[in-house]
FILUMZA-187004 format. One record per residue (C-alpha): x, y, z; residue number from 1; residue in one letter. Coordinates in Angstrom, 2 decimals. Layout:
// residues N
{pt {X Y Z} NUM "a"}
...
***
This chain:
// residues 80
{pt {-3.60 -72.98 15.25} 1 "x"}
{pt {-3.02 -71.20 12.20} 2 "x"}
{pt {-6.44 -70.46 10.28} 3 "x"}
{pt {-5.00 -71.54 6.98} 4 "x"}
{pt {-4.74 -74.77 8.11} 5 "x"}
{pt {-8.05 -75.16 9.88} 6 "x"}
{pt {-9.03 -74.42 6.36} 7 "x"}
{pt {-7.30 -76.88 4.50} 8 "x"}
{pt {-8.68 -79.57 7.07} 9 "x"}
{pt {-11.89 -78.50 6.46} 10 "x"}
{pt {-11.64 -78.53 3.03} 11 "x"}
{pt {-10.16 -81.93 3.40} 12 "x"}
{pt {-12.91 -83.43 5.42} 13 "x"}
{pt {-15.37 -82.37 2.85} 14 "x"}
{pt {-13.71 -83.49 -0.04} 15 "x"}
{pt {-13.47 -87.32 1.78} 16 "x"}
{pt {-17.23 -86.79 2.88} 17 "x"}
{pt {-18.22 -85.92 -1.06} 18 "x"}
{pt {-15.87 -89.56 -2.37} 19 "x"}
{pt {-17.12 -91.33 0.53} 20 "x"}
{pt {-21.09 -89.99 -1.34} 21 "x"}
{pt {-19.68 -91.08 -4.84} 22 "x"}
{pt {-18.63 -94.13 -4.14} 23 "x"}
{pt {-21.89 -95.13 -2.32} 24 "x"}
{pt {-23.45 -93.95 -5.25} 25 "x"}
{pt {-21.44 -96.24 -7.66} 26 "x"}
{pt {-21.91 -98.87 -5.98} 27 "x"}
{pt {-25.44 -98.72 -6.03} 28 "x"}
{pt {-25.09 -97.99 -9.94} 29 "x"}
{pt {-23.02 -101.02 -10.86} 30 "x"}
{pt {-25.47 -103.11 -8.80} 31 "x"}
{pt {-28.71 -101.35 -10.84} 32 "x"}
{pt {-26.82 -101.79 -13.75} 33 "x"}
{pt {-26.12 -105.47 -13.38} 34 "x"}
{pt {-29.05 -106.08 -12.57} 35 "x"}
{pt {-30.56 -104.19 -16.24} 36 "x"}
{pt {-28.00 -106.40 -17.85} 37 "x"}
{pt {-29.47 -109.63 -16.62} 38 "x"}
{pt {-27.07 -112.33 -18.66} 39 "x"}
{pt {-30.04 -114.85 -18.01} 40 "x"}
{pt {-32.75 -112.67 -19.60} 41 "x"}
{pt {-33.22 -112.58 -23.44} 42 "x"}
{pt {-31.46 -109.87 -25.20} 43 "x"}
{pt {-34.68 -108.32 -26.42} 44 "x"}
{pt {-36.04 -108.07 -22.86} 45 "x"}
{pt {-33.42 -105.83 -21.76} 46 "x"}
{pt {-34.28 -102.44 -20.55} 47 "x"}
{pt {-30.60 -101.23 -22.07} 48 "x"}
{pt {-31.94 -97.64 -22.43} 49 "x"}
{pt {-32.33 -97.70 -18.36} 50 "x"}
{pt {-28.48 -99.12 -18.10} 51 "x"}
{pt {-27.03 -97.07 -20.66} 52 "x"}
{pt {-28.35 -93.68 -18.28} 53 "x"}
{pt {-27.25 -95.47 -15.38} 54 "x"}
{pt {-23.60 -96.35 -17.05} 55 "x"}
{pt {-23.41 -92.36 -17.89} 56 "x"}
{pt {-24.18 -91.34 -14.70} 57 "x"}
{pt {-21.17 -94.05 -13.19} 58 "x"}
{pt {-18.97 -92.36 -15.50} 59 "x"}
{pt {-19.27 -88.83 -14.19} 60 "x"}
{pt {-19.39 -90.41 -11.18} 61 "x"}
{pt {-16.31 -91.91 -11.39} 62 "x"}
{pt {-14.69 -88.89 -13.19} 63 "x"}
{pt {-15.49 -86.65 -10.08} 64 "x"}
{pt {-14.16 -89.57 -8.01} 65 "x"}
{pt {-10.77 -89.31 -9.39} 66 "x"}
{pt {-11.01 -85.64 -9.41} 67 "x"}
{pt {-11.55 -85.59 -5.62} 68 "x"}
{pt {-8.66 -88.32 -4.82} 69 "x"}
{pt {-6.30 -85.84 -6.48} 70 "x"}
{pt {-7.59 -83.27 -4.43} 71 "x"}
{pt {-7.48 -84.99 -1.32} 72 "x"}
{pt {-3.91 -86.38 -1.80} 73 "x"}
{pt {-2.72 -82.61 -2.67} 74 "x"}
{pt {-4.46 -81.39 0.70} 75 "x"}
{pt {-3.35 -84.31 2.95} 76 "x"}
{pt {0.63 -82.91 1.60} 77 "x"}
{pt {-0.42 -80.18 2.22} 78 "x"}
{pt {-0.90 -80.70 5.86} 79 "x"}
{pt {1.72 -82.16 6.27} 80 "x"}
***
């Protein structure tokens, strides 16, 4: 098989591994983040410092998630 495209698989697989990462993470951010943003607790207990670190974080997050997508639909043309 031609090295090049043992390459580009393995550069594929590792880009899905590092989304498959992300979106774990962001999942566990919008549920921390919910959570911070309680609608049934009183505005003034809200620890909205704590959700607006965790909403920047989803945000590169997410950023890096598209990022990778694009990458991973160029590589899977790519291959074929």
């Amino acid at each position: 098989m031609n090295p090049e495209r043992l390459q580009l698989k393995g550069m594929l697989a590792e880009s899905k591994k590092s989304y498959r990462t992300l979106d774990t993470e962001a999942s566990g951010l919008v549920i921390l983040i919910r959570s911070l943003l309680n609608p049934y607790e009183e505005i003034s207990n809200l620890d909205t410092e704590k959700a607006l670190v965790s909403l920047k974080r989803l945000n590169v997050v997410q950023t890096e998630m598209k990022a990778l997508s694009v990458k991973i639909k160029n590589l899977e043309s790519e291959l074929e």
